[in-house]
C-alpha positions, 0 to 999 in steps of 0.5 A, spaced: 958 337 543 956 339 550 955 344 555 950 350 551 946 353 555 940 358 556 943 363 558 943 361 566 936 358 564 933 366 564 928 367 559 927 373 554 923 376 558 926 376 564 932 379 560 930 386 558 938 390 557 939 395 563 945 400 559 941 402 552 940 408 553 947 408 556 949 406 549 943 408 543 944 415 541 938 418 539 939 421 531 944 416 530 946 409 525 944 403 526 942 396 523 937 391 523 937 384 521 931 381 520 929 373 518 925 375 512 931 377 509 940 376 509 942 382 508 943 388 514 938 393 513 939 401 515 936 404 520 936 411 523 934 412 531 929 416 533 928 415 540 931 410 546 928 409 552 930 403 556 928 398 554 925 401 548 929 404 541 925 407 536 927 407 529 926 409 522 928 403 517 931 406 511 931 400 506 927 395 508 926 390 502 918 392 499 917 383 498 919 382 505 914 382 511 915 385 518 911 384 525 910 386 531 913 380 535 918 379 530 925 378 533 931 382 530 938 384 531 941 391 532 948 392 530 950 399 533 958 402 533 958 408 538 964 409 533 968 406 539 965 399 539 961 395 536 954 392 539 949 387 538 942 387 540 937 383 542 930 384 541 923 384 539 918 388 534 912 392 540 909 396 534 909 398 527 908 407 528 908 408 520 909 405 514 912 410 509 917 411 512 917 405 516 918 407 523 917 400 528 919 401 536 923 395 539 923 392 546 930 391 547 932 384 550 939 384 552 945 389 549 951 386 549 959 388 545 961 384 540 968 383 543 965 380 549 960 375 545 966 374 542 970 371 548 963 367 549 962 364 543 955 365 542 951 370 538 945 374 537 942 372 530 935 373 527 935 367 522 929 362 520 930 355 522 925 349 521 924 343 527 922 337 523 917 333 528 915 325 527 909 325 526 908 332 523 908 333 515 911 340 515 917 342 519 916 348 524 917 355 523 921 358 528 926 363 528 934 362 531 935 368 535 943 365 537 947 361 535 954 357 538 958 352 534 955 348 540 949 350 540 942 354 538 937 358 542 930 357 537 922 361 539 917 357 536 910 357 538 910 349 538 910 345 545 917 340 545 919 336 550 925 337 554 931 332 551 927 330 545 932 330 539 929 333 533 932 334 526 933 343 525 934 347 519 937 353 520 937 358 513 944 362 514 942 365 507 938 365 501 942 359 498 946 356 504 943 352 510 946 348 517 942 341 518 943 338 524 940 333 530 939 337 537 937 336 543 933 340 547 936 342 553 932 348 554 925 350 555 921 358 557 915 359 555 914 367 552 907 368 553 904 364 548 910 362 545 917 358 546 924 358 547 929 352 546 935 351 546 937 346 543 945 342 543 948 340 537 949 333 537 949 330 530 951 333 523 955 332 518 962 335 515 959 339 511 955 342 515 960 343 520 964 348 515 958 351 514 957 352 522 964 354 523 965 359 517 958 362 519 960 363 526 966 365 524 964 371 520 962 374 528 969 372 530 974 375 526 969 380 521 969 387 522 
């Protein structure tokens, strides 16, 4: 598989949406997925000025951690379309209830990523290296049936292939061979992309099917 790329080789940083307060309503609706848990959790916004949504999480699951620098997906319907958001957790304001401010990264319509074929996912995914025992953690933040964008905090070399194990949910994984095809640094962190070169049937219906639940879903 080929031609993914790392949305023009711009990094996250460099890409904080112009239009959210265009599209983020205070007092209004939103979901937030989140890597420590599958399930969409419920929010309420309180405030939004660009680049930063403040929420108040109504549901977050009391066994699962949350952070500053966290990345998440926003799911927010203006009651005419439906977006998705990419961003990342700057501060945790309370615990009880949970209210966190997020600096969002890009805003985009689910229709638009849909003609793209690639979208905004909060998962955790593990990068197995020679000659380091334990995978290494890190979140995949997109994803494509050609490709998926990684942020670790791990240094890999450019066209390195390496095994990746994406948990779409509790009990299903994507395994694949990728190679890096993409390398930005985020402060202290890095963000990859990777390309999808060896996998096998299995994972391929897992792949597709996953990718497909943004495709024709809602």
């Amino acid at each position: 598989m080929a031609g993914y790329n790392l949305d023009e080789k711009i990094g996250l940083l460099n890409m904080f949406a112009k239009t959210t307060l265009k599209v983020v309503k205070t007092s209004s609706d939103i979901e937030m997925r989140h890597y420590n848990t599958f399930n969409n959790i419920n929010a309420v916004v309180n405030n939004v000025s660009d680049p930063l949504i403040s929420i108040t999480i109504l549901d977050f699951p009391t066994d699962s951690i949350i952070s500053p620098r966290d990345f998440i997906v926003l799911n927010y319907n203006d009651g005419k379309d439906m977006y998705l958001v990419s961003g990342s957790i700057v501060s945790i304001e309370n615990l009880n209830p949970l209210k966190v401010t997020i600096t969002t990264i890009k805003i985009d319509k689910l229709k638009d990523l849909r003609k793209a074929e690639r979208f905004y996912i909060s998962l955790p995914a593990y990068i197995k290296v020679l000659g380091i025992v334990e995978p290494i953690f890190s979140i995949a933040t997109n994803i494509s049936t050609s490709g998926l964008k990684l942020v670790c905090n791990f240094s890999l070399m450019l066209e390195d292939m390496l095994e990746i194990t994406v948990m779409l949910t509790k009990t299903e994984k994507l395994v694949f061979r990728g190679k890096v095809v993409r390398k930005n640094n985020i402060i202290d962190l890095y963000e990859y992309g990777f390309e999808i070169y060896e996998l096998t049937e299995s994972n391929r219906r897992n792949l597709h099917h996953f990718v497909n639940q943004f495709k024709f879903d809602g």
